[in-house]
C-alpha positions as a Markdown table, in Angstrom:
| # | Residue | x | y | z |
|---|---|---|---|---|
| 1 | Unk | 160.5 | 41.7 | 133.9 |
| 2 | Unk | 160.3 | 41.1 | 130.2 |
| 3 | Unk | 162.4 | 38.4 | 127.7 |
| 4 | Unk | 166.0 | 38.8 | 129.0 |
| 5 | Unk | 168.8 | 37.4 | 126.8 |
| 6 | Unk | 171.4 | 35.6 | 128.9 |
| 7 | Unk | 174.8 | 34.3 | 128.3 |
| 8 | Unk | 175.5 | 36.7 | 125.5 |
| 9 | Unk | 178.4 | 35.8 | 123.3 |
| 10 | Unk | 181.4 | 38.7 | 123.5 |
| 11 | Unk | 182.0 | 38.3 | 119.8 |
| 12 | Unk | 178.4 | 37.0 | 118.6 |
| 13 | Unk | 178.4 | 34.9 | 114.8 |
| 14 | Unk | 175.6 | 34.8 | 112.5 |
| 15 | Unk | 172.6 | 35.4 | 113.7 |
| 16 | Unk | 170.0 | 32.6 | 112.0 |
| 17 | Unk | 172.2 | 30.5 | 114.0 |
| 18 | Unk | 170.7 | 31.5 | 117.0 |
| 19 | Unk | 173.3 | 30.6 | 119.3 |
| 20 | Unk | 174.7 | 33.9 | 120.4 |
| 21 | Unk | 172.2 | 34.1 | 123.5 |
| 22 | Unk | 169.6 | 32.7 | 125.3 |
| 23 | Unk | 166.2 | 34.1 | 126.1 |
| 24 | Unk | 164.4 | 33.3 | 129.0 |
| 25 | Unk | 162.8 | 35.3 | 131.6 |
| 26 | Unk | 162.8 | 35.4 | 135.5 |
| 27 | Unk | 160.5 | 33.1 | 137.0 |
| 28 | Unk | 158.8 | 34.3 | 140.9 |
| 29 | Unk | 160.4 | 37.7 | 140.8 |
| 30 | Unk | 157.4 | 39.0 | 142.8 |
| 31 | Unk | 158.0 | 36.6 | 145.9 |
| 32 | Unk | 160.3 | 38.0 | 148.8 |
| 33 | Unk | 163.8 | 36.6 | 148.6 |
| 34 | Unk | 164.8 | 34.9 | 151.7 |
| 35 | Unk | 168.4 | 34.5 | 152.6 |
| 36 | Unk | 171.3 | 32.2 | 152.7 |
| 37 | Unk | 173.2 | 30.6 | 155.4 |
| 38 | Unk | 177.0 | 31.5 | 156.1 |
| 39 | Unk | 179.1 | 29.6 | 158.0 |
| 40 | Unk | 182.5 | 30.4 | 159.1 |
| 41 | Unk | 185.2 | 32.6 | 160.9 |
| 42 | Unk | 183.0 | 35.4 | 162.0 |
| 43 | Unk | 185.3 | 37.5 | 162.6 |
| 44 | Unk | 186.1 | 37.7 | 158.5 |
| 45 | Unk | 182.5 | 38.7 | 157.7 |
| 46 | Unk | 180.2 | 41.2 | 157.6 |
| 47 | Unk | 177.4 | 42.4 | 155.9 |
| 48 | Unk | 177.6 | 45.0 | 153.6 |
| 49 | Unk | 174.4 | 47.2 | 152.6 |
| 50 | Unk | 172.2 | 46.9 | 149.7 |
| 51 | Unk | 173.5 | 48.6 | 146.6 |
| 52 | Unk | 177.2 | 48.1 | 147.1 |
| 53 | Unk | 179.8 | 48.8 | 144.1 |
| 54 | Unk | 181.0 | 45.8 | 142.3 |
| 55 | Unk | 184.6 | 44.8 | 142.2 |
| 56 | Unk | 184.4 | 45.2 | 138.7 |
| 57 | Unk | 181.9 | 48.2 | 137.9 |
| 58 | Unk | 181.9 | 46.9 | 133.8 |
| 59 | Unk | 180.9 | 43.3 | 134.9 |
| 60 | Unk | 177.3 | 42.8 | 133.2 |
| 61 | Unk | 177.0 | 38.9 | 134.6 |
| 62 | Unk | 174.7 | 36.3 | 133.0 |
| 63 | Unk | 172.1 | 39.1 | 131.8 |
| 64 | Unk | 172.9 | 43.4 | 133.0 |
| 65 | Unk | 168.9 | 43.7 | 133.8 |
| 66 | Unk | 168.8 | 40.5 | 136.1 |
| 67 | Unk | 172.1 | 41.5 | 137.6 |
| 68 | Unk | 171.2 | 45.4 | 138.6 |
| 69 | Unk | 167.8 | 43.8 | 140.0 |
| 70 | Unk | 170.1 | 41.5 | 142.4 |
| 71 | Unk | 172.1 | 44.6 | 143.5 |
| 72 | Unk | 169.8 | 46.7 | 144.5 |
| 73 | Unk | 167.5 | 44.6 | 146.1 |
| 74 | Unk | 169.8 | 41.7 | 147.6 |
| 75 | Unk | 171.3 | 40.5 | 151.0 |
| 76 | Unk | 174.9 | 41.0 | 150.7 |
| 77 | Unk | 178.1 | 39.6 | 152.5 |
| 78 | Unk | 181.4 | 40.5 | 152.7 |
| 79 | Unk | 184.6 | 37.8 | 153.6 |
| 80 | Unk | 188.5 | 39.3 | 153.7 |
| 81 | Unk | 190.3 | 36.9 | 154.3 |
| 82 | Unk | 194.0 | 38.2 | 155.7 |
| 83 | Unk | 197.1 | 37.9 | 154.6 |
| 84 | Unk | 199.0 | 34.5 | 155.1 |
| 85 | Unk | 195.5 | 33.1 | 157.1 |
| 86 | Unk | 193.8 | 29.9 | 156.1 |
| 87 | Unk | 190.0 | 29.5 | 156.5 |
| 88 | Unk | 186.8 | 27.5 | 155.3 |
| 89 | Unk | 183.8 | 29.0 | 154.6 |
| 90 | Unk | 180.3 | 27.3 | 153.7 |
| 91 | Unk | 177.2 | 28.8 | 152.1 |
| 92 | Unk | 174.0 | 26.8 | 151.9 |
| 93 | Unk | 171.0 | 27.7 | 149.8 |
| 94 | Unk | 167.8 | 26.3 | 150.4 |
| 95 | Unk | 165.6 | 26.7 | 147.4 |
| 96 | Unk | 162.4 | 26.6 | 149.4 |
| 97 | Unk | 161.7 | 29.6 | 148.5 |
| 98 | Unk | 163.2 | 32.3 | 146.0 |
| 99 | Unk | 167.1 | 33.6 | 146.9 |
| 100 | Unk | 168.6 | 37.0 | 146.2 |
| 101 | Unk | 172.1 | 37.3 | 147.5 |
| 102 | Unk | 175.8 | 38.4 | 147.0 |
| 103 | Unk | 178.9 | 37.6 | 148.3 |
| 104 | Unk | 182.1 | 39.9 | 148.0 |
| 105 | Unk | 185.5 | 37.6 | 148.7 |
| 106 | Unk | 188.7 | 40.0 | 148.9 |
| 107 | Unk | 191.7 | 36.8 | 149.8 |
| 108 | Unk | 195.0 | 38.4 | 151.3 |
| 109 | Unk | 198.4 | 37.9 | 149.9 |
| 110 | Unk | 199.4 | 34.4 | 150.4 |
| 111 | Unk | 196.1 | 33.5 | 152.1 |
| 112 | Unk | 195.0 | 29.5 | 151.5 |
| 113 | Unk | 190.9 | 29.6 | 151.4 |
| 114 | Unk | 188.3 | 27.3 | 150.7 |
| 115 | Unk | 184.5 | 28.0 | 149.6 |
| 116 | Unk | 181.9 | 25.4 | 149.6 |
| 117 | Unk | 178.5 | 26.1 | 147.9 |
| 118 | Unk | 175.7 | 23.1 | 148.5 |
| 119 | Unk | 172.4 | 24.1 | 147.3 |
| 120 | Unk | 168.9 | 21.9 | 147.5 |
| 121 | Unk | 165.7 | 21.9 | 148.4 |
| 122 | Unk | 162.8 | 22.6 | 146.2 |
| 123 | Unk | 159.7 | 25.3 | 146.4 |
| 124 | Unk | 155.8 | 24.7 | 145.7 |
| 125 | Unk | 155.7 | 26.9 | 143.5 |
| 126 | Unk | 158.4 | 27.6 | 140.3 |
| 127 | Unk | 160.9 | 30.4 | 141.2 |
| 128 | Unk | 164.3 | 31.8 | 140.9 |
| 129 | Unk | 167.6 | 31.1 | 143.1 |
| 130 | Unk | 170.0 | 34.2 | 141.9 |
| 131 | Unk | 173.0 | 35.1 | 143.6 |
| 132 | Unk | 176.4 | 36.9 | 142.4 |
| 133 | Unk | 179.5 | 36.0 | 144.0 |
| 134 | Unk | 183.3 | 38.0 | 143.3 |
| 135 | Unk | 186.6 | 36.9 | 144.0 |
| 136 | Unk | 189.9 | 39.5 | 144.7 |
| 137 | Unk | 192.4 | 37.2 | 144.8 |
| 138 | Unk | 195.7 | 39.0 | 146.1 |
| 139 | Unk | 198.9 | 37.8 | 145.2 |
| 140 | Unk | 200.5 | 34.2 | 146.1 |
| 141 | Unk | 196.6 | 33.5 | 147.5 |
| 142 | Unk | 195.3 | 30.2 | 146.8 |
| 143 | Unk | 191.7 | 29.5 | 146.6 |
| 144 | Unk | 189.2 | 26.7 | 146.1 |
| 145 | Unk | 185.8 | 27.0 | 145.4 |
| 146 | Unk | 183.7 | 23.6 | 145.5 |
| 147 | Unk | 180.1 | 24.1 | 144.3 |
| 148 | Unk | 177.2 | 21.1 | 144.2 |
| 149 | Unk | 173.9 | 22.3 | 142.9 |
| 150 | Unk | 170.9 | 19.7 | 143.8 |
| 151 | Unk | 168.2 | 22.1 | 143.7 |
| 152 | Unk | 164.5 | 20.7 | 142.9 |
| 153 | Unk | 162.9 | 20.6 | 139.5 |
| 154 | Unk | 160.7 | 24.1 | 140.0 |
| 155 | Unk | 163.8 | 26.2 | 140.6 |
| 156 | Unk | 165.3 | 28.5 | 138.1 |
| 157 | Unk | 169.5 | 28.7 | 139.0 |
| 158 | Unk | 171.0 | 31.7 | 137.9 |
| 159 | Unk | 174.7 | 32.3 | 139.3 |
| 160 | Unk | 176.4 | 35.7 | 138.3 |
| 161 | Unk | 180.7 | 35.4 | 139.1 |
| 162 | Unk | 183.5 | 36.9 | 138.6 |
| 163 | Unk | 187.4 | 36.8 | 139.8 |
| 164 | Unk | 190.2 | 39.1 | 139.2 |
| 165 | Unk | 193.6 | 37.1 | 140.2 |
| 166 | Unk | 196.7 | 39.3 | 141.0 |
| 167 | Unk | 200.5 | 37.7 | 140.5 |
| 168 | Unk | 200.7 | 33.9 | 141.2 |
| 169 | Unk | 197.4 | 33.9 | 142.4 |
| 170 | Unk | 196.1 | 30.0 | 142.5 |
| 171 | Unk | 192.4 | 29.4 | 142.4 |
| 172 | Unk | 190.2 | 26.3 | 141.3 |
| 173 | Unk | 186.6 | 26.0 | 140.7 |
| 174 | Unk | 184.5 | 22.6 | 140.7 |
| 175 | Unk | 181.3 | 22.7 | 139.9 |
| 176 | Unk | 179.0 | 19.6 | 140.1 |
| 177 | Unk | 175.5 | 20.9 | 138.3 |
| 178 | Unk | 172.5 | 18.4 | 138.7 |
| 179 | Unk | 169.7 | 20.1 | 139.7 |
| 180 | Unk | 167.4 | 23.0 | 139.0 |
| 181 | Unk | 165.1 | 23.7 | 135.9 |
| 182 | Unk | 166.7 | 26.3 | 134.4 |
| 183 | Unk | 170.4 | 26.7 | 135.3 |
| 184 | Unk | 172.0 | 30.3 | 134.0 |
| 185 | Unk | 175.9 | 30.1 | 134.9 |
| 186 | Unk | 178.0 | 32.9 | 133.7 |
| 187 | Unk | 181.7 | 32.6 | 134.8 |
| 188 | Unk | 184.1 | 35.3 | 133.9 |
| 189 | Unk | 187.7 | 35.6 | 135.4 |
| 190 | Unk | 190.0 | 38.4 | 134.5 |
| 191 | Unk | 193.5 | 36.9 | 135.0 |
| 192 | Unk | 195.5 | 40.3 | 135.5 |
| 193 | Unk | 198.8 | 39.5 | 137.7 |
| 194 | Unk | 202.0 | 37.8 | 135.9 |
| 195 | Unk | 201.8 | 34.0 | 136.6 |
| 196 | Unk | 198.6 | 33.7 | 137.8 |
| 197 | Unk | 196.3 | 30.3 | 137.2 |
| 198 | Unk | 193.1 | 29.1 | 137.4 |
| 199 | Unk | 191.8 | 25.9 | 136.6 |
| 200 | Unk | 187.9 | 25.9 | 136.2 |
| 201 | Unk | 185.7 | 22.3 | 136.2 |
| 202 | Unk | 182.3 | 21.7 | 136.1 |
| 203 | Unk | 180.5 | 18.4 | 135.3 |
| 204 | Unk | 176.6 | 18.1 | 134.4 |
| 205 | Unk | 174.0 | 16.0 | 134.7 |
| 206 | Unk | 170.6 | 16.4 | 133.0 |
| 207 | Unk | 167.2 | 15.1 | 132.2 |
| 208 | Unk | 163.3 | 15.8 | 131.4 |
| 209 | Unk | 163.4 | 19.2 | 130.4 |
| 210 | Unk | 165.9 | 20.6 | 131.9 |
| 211 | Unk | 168.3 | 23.4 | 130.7 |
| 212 | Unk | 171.9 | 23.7 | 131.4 |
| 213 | Unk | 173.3 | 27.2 | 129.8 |
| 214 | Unk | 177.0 | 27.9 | 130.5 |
| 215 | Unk | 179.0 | 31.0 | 129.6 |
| 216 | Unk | 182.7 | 31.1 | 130.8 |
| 217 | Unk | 185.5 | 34.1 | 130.2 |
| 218 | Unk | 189.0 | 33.8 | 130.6 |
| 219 | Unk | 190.7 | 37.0 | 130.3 |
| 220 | Unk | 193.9 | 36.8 | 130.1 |
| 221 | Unk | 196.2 | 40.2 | 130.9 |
| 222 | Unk | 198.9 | 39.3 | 132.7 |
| 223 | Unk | 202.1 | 37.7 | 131.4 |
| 224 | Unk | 202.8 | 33.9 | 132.2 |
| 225 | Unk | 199.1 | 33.6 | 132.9 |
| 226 | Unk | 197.4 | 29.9 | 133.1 |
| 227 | Unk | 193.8 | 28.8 | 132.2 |
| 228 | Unk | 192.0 | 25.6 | 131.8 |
| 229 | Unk | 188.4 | 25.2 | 131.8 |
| 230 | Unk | 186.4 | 21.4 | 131.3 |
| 231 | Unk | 183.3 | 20.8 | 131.2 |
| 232 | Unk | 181.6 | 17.3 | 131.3 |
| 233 | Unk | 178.5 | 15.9 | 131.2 |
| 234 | Unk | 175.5 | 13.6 | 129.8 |
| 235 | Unk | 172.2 | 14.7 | 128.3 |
| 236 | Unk | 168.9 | 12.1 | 128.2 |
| 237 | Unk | 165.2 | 13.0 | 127.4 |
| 238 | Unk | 165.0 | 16.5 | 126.1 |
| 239 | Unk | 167.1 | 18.3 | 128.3 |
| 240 | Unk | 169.3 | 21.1 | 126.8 |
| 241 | Unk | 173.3 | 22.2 | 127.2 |
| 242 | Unk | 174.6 | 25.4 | 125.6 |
| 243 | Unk | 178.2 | 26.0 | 126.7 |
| 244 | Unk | 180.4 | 29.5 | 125.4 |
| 245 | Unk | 184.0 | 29.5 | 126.3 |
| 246 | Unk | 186.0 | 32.2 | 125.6 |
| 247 | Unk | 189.9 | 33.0 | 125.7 |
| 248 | Unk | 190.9 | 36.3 | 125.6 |
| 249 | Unk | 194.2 | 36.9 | 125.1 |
| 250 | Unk | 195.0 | 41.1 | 125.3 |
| 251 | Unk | 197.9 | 42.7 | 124.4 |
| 252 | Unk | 200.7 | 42.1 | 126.9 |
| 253 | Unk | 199.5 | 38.9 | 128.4 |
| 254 | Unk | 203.0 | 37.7 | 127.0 |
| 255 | Unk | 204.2 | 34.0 | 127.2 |
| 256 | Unk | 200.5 | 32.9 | 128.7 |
| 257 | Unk | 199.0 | 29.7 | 128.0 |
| 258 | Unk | 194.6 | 28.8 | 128.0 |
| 259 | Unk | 192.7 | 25.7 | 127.0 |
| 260 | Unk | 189.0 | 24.7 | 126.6 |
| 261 | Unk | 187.4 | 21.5 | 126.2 |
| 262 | Unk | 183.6 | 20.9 | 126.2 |
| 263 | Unk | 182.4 | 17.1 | 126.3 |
| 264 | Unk | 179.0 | 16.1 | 126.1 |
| 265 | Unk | 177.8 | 12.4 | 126.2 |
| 266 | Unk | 174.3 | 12.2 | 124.4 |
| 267 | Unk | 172.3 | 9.4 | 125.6 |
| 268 | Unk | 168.5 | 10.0 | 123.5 |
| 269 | Unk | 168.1 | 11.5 | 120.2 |
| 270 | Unk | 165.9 | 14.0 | 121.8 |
| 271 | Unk | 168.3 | 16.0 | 123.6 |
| 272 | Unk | 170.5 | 19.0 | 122.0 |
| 273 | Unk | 174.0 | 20.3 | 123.1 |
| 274 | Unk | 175.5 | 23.3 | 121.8 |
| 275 | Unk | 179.1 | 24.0 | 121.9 |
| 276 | Unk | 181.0 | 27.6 | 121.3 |
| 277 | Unk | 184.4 | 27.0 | 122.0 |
| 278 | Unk | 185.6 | 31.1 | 121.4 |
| 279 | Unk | 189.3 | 32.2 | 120.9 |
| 280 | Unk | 190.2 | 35.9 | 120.8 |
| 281 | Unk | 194.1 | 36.9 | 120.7 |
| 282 | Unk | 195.3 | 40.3 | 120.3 |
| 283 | Unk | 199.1 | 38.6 | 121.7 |
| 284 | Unk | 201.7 | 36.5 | 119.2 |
| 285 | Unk | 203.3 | 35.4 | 122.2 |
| 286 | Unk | 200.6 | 32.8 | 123.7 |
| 287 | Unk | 199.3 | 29.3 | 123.3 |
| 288 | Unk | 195.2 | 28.9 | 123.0 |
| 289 | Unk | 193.8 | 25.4 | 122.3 |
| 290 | Unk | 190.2 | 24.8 | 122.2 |
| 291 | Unk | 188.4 | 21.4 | 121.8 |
| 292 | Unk | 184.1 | 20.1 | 122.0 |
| 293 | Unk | 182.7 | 16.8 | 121.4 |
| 294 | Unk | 179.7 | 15.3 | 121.7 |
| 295 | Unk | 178.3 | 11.9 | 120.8 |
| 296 | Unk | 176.2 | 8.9 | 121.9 |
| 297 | Unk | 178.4 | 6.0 | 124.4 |
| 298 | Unk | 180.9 | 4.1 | 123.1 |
| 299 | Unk | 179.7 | 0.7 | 121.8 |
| 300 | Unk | 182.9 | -0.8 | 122.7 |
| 301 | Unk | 182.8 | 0.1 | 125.8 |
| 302 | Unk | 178.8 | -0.8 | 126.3 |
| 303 | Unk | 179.9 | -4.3 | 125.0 |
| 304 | Unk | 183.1 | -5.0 | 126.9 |
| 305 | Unk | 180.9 | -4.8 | 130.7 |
| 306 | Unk | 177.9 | -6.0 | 128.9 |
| 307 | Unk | 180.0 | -9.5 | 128.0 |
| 308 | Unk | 181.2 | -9.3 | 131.6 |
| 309 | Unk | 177.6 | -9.8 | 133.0 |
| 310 | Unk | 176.0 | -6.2 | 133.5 |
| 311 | Unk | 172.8 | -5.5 | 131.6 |
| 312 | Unk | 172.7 | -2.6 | 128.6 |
| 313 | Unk | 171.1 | -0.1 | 131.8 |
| 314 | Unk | 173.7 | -1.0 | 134.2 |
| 315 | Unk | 176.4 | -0.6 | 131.4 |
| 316 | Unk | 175.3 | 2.7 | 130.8 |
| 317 | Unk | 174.8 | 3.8 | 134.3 |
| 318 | Unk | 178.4 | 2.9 | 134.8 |
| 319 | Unk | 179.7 | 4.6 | 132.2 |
| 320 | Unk | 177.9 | 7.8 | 133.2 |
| 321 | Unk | 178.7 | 7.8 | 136.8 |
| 322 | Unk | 182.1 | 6.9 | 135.9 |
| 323 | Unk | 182.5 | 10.0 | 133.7 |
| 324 | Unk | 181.3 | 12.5 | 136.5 |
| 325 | Unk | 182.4 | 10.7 | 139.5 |
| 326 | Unk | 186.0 | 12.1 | 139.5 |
| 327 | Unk | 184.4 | 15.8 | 139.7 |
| 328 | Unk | 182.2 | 14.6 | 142.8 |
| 329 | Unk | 185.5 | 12.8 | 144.3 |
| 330 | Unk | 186.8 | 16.1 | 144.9 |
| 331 | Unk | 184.5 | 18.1 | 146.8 |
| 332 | Unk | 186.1 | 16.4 | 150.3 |
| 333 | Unk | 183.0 | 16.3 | 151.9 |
| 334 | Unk | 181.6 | 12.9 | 152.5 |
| 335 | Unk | 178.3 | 13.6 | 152.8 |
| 336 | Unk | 177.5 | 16.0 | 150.4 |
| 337 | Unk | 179.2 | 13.8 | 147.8 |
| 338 | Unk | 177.0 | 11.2 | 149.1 |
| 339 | Unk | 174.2 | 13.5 | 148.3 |
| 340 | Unk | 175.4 | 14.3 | 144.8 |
| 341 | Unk | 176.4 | 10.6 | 143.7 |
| 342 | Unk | 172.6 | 9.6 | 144.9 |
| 343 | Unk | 171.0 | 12.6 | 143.1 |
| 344 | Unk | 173.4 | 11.1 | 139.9 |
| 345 | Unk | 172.8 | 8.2 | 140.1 |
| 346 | Unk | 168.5 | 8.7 | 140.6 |
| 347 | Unk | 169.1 | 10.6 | 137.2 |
| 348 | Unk | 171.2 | 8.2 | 135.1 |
């Protein structure tokens, strides 16, 4: 497959900017995918075949091309959750080799589910870990989704998602994002029932060369709806951030409410973060606030534990660690966090 452009902006600006996409192409797209490992009630999934609909047939993901691929050639599973039920369900994704895969979520009414991503591993050779994941999220359904990427340093991470939330629907996404090469995350919730809220966190952590690109949608359609995305993270070396958030507030989403705020701590003068904070309103009624920064430590801060004893590296790994560690704290798994504060920590 040719130059793809990922992570297109929905309203792009000027063009010698170059900031309304990203080009990149697919890396090992001629290797077999192998699949993922679901764990869980077995009862509440099933496979579906190749090709199925999307919830959302307008849904385009972090590039169309890349995401048609997926469908038509990729694994795909299928959890419903019923109504009033409460369940966990794990996915691991080894990126040994190159993943294709989909997951379809459909949560009952009043439901209380939790999904746990933990991807790692690394391949020989550099390839591509793709997988698309949808959320129905029925009304009064809570949901959290807990996600730690530690892939290896030859992997390509591309993750296409999307979530349509009915009245009072609850859900929360964390994201902890330290491995992989290339990371492609495209996030776009469509927030349709009255009252519904999602709260949407993801901290970073990168070095060498590597490339985080993040695109995130909130859609707001329903009235009384609630969003809050916040993104973290620290850059050293050359690595790369590019983060677009956009609210969307459409006509009728009446007395709803959305924030963004993109923080980025630059540790080299090498690296390079780009920040799109995006607010679209076609509603008077609403509240939209939007909010990046991004600068090198504090010296206040590197001074105050550097008079208490700790050298300038040990400062700074603090500080670091420190910023991302309440993310980690929340995955509830001890080991994986384990995992991820080590693979931080390895990094700082």
């Amino acid at each position: 497959m040719s130059e793809l452009l990922f992570n297109e902006l929905p309203r792009p600006t000027f063009r010698w900017l170059r900031v309304n996409h990203t080009p990149a192409s697919l890396w090992g797209e001629a290797e077999e995918a192998k699949g993922v490992i679901v764990k869980g009630n077995d009862a509440i999934i099933a496979t579906l075949p190749i090709g199925t609909a999307l919830v959302n047939e307008n849904y385009r993901g972090a590039n169309s091309e890349a995401l048609c691929q997926l469908i038509d050639t990729a694994e795909a599973y299928r959890i419903e959750v019923p109504a009033q039920a409460k369940e966990v369900i794990g996915i691991r994704i080894d990126g040994s080799a190159r993943i294709a895969s989909r997951f379809q979520f459909i949560i009952g009414e009043g439901a209380d589910v939790e999904v746990q991503f933990y991807l790692d591993g690394e391949s020989k050779e550099a390839t591509n870990i793709q997988y698309l994941n949808e959320y129905v999220v029925n009304a009064d359904a809570k949901v959290v989704v807990k996600k730690v990427n530690l892939l290896g340093s030859t992997l390509q991470h591309i993750e296409h998602r999307y979530t349509k939330l009915e009245e009072r629907a609850d859900v929360e996404f964390i994201n902890v994002e330290v491995g992989g090469k290339e990371n492609f995350l495209h996030y776009e919730h469509d927030l349709q029932g009255e009252a519904c809220k999602i709260v949407h966190d993801i901290a970073y952590l990168g070095n060498k060369d590597q490339k985080f690109d993040i695109s995130m949608v909130m859609t707001h359609r329903g009235k009384k709806s609630f969003s809050d995305i916040h993104t973290l993270g620290a850059l050293s070396d050359r690595a790369k951030k590019s983060f677009r958030g956009t609210l969307d507030f459409l006509r009728g989403a009446t007395a709803s409410e959305g924030a963004e705020e993109d923080t980025c701590l630059l540790l080299d003068p090498t690296v390079k973060s780009i920040s799109l904070p995006l607010l679209l309103c076609k509603e008077d009624n609403v509240v939209g606030n939007h909010a990046a920064s991004a600068g090198q430590i504090d010296a206040n801060k590197l001074f105050y534990l550097m008079s208490r004893g700790f050298s300038e590296v040990e400062a700074k790994h603090m500080i670091v660690e420190s910023m991302i560690r309440p993310i980690i704290d929340r995955i509830g798994d001890e080991v994986i966090e384990d995992a991820a504060l080590t693979a931080v920590r390895n990094k700082i």
